[in-house]
C-alpha positions in Angstrom: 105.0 104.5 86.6 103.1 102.8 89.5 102.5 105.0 92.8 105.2 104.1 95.6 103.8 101.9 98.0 102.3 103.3 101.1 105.0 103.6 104.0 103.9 101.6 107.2 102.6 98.2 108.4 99.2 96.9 107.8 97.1 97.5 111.4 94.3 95.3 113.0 92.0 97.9 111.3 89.5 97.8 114.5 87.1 100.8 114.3 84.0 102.1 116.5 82.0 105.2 116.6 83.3 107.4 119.2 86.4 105.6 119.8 88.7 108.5 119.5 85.8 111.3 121.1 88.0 111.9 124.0 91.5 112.8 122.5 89.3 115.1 119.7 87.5 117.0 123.0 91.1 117.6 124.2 92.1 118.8 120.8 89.8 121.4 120.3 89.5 122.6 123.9 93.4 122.9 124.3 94.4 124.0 121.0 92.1 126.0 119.8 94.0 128.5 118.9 96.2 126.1 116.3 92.8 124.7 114.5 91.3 128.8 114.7 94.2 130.9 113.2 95.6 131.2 110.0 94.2 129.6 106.7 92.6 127.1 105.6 93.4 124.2 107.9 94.2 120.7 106.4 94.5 117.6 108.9 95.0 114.1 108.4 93.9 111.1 110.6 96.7 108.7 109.2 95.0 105.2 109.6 91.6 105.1 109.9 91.1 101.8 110.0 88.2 99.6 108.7 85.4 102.5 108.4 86.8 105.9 108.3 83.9 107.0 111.0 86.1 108.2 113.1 88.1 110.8 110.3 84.2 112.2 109.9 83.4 112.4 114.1 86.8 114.5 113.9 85.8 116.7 111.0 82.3 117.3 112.9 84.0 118.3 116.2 86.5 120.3 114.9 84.0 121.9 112.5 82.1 123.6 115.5 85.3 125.9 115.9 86.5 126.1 112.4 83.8 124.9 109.8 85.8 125.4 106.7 88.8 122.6 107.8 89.2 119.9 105.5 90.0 116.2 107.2 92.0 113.6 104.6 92.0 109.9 106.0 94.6 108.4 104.7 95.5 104.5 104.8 98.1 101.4 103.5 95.4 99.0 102.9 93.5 99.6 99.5 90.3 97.9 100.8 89.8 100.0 103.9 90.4 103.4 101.6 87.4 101.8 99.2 85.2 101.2 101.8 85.5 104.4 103.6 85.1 106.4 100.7 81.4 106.0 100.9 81.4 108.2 103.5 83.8 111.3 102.2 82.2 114.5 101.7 82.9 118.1 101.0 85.6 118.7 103.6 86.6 115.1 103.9 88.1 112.6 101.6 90.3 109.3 102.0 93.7 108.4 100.6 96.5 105.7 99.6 98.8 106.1 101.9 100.9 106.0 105.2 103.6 107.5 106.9 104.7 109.6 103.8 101.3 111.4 104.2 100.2 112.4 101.3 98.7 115.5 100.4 97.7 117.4 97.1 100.6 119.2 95.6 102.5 118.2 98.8 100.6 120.4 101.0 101.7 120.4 104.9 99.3 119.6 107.1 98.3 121.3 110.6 97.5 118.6 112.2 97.7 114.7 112.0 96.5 112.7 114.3 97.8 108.7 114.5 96.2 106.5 116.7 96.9 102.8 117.3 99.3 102.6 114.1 102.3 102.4 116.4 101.5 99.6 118.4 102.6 96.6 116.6 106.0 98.2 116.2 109.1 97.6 118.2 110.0 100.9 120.5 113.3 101.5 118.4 111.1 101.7 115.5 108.6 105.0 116.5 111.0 108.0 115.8 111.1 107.1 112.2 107.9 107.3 111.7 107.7 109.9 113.7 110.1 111.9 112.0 108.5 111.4 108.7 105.1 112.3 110.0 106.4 115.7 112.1 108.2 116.2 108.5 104.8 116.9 106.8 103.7 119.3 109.5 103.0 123.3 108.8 105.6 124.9 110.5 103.6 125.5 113.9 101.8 122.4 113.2 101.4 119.1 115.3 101.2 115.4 116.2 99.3 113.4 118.3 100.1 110.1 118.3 98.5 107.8 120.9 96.9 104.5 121.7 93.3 104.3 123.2 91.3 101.1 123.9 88.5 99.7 121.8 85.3 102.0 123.3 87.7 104.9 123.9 87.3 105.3 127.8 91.0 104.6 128.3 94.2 105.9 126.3 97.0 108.5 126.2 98.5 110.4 123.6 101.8 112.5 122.4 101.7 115.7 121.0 104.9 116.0 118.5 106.2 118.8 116.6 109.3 119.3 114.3 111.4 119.4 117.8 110.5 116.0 118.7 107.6 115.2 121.9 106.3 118.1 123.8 103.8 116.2 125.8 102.0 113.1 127.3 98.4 113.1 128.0 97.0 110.2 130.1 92.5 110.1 129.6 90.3 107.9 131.8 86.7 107.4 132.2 86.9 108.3 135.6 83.7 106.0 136.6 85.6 103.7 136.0 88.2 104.3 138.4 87.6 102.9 142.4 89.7 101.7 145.0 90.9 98.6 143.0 91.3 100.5 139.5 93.5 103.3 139.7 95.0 105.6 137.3 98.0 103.2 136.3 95.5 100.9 134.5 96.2 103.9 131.6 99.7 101.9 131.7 98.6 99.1 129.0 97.4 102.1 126.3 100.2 104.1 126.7 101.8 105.0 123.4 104.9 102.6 122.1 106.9 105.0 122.8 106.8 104.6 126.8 104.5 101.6 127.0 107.6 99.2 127.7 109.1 101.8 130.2 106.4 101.7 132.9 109.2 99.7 135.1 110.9 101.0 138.4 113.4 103.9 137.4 111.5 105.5 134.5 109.6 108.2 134.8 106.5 107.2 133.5 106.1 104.6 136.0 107.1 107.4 138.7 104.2 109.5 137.6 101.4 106.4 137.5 102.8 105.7 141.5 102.1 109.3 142.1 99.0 109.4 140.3 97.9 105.9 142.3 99.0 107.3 145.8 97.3 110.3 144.9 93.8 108.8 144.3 94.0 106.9 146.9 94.3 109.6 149.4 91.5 111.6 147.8 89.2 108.6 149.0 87.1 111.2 151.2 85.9 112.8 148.4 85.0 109.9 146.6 81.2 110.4 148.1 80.6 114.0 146.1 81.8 112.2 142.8 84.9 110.8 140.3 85.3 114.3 139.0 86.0 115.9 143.0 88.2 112.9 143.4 90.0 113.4 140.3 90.3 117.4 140.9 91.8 116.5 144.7 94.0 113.7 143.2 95.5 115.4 140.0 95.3 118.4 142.2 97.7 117.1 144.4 100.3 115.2 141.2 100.2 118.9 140.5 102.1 120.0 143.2 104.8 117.6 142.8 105.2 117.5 138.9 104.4 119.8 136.2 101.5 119.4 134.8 99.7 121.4 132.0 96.2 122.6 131.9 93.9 122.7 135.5 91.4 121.1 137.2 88.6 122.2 133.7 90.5 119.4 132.6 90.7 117.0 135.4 87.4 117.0 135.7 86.9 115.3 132.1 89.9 112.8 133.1 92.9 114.5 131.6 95.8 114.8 132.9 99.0 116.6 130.3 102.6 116.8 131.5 105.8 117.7 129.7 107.6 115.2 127.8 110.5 116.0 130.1 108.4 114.7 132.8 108.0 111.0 131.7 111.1 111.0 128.6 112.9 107.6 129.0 116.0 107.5 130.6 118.3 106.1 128.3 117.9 105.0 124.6 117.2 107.2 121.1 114.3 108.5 122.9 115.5 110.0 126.0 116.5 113.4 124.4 114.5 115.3 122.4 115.7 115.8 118.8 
């Protein structure tokens, strides 16, 4: 009896080295705990495109907090799993497959991380997907689903669990930020889910105004540094939204709210599940 096909839509397939280095810092720095505790680990990096170098660069970082986790790279298109099997090892394999997320004898995983599979699709399309992805978590497990650009010095992601989005992190090279780029350039890489809501009245476009105004007045310290005007600038969206994590993470060009901060205002996703 032939396999069911993969669930999902073929992607552009675009791969580099390093591409997703800044949303796999965040990972292990902020949840730690979640890749440390418990057994054996088993995350999935669901589309990983053309090479698969980027489901090994995760294994490696994670690796330096918990060496025995094992990374399955999972994928719709046949020819990309071929190809990127040349680089599985011990701890890290590739698979047929898409949303479904297949694992040996079902197993849940702890993690998946999704980057630019969503993007093609129409914003009434994510929560199925998303659904079916949070539907293969552990029970404390989670999602991050995001969008970065092709270098990886620009993107956002989601974290998801099996109550629907818990937060949005926004990730800049900060040296690339000046008086003329500001902080709401992250607006074209930010995930399906919100990318079409950066319009006056949502909340996400509310919070890439504050973040703008905000940079802008921490000019001054623009002399000693992006990273001192980042701290003064996401210092100061701090004290009028709530933000997770402090200026440790700033400094790198992160800045986490709450879902409930930037959730749509009307539409399937304006509530969480």
């Amino acid at each position: 009896m032939p396999s069911p096909r993969p669930l999902g839509n073929i992607t552009r397939g675009t791969t580099n080295p390093n591409r997703l280095r800044r949303c796999d810092r965040w990972l292990v720095a902020t949840h730690r705990d979640r890749l440390t505790k418990g057994e054996l680990p088993h995350l999935v990096d669901l589309g990983h495109g053309a090479s698969g170098v980027t489901t090994v660069e995760w294994a490696d970082r994670v690796r330096a907090v918990r060496p025995d986790v094992h990374v399955t790279g999972p994928e719709i298109d046949p020819e990309r799993v071929a190809t990127a099997q040349a680089r599985a090892r011990p701890g890290v394999d590739f698979a047929l497959g898409g949303f479904e997320v297949p694992l040996p004898q079902g197993r849940a995983a702890r993690v998946i991380r999704a980057f630019n599979v969503l993007r093609q699709y129409d914003e009434a399309e994510v929560e199925e997907p998303w659904r079916r992805m949070t539907g293969r978590l552990e029970e404390h497990g989670v999602l991050v689903e995001g969008t970065c650009d092709e270098l990886g010095r620009l993107g956002s992601w989601l974290t998801l669990d099996a109550h629907g989005p818990q937060t949005l992190t926004l990730s800049w090279r900060l040296r690339d930020l000046d008086a003329s780029r500001l902080p709401s350039v992250v607006a074209e890489r930010l995930p399906k889910a919100l990318i079409h809501r950066n319009v006056p009245g949502e909340p996400v476009h509310d919070l890439l105004r504050l973040s703008d105004d905000a940079w802008r007045r921490a000019t001054p310290f623009a002399p000693y540094g992006a990273r001192q005007q980042a701290v003064a600038a996401f210092g100061e969206v701090a004290t009028q939204v709530a933000v997770i994590g402090r200026a440790e993470r700033w400094r790198l060009g992160e800045l986490t709210v709450p879902w409930s901060v930037v959730a749509p205002r009307s539409g399937p996703l304006a509530q969480r599940w």
